[in-house]
C-alpha angles and dihedrals in degrees: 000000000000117000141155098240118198112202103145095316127028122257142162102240137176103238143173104284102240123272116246110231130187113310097006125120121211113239133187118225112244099163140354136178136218120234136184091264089061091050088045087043076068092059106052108278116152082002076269123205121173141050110315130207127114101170103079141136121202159138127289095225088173136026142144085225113079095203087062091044100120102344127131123258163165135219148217107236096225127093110190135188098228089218101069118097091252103054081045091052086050098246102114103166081069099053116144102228101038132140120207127216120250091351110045123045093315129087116243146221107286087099143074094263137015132168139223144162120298088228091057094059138096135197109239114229107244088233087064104084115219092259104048085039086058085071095053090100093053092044090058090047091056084043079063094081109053086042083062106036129039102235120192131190096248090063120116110226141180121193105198104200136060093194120106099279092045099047089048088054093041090057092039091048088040088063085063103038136018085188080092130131112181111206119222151145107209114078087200096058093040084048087070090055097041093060089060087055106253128145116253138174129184119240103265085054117127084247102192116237142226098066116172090224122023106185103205106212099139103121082226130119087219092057099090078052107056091041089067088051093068114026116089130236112309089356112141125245114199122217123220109139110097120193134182091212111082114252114211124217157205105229086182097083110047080043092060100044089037081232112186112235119188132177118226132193141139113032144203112286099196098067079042091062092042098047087043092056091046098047092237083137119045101209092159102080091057098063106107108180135326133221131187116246099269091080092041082135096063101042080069098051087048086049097057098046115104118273096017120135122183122005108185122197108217103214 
């Protein structure tokens, strides 16, 4: 099969289709996206090899359950061992032993075919087109943040970072409080957001302090900075860039504040979907150009260029 293969350098490659192993469906890639870990798995990140991609629709082509049997479908990103403490304590995306689609110790989407669990997929809604399916994964991730914290609408909160990541946790947030500012630097990325109708201010912006939740997903190493700025006494500031270059940091503040800091990754999938069928969550607009997999190369390149928002790969 066809794949981008990043083994020092990016390249589309013909390579062994994946081996089906006990409990894994088969799927056919219909459609994956390209998000800022897979520009940061370039640079080192996770001292990645492989083929990356994690944001992906497809068709289940082989399955030992006949419901899944050429349906369409999305997947969570974690495969997990179900023995480790951590599987035992029910919290599977920290499983000891997992492999991670398209970042840790499993190939990725980028390809033709990929495979994964039969436990980790779901079945897409037929009202939910391929492209806007392909951000089911970063939905989830935005969804993160209300299944760890109780937000009210009466909370203050600040989203720094227009970017993809930023903009998805900005319209989740935004279902729970009005009381929202997301933080950018590009007019042509707030303006998305704008047109929701979501507040928005660019970076040089007198931003007022003191906000009860500051969601860092900003891609900068500044970014944890800035966060601790805003945020008032034990407020929370909620952690989603992820770098592969080290950030330093000041542990004195958020000492002294007793500031909560909490890391947040992988999401439900299921309140994503939902949100996704309903239209509680505008993806559309973000797409900013697509690319078959042939130039799989080049929608890299494109990805990582300023201002751009969603590159999507057509398999």
């Amino acid at each position: 099969m066809r794949a981008v293969v990043f083994d020092g350098e990016v390249r589309v490659a013909e390579v062994p289709m994946p081996v089906v192993g006990p409990g894994e469906a088969l799927i056919r890639v219909l459609t994956a996206g390209i998000c800022a870990t897979d520009l940061e798995l370039m640079k080192g990140y996770m001292d990645f090899k492989g083929i990356p991609g994690h944001e992906f629709v497809g068709v289940v082509k082989q399955s030992s359950n006949p419901h899944l049997q050429d349906k369409r479908v999305v997947g969570e990103i974690n495969c997990v061992c179900h023995r480790c403490q951590y599987c035992q304590l029910e919290m599977p995306h920290h499983c000891m032993a997992r492999t991670v689609l398209g970042i840790q110790n499993r190939n990725g989407a980028f390809a033709e075919y990929i495979t994964l669990p039969e436990e980790n997929l779901y079945l897409v809604p037929n009202s939910i087109r391929d492209d806007v399916a392909a951000f089911t994964e970063p939905v989830a991730a935005a969804f993160r943040i209300p299944e760890r914290l109780h937000i009210t609408q009466d909370d203050r909160i600040i989203v720094l970072g227009d970017g993809k990541l930023g903009q998805l946790c900005a319209q989740v947030l935004w279902l729970h409080s009005k009381r929202l500012v997301c933080v950018g630097k590009y007019p042509q990325k707030l303006a998305l957001l704008k047109d929701l109708h979501i507040n928005i201010a660019y970076k040089d912006d007198p931003i007022e302090r003191g906000a009860d939740i500051v969601v860092e997903a900003t891609a900068s190493p500044d970014g944890l900075k800035r966060a601790l700025e805003l945020v008032r006494p034990e407020g929370t500031v909620v952690l989603k860039t992820t770098l592969a270059a080290p950030t330093p940091m000041d542990l004195s503040e958020p000492v002294v504040n007793e500031v909560r800091i909490i890391g947040s990754r992988c999401g439900p999938f299921r309140p994503a979907l939902e949100a996704l069928a309903m239209g509680n969550v505008e993806v559309r607009p973000m797409i900013s150009e697509a690319y078959e997999l042939s130039d799989g190369v080049r929608a890299l390149q494109r990805a990582a260029e300023k201002g751009v928002m969603k590159v999507l790969l057509h398999v």
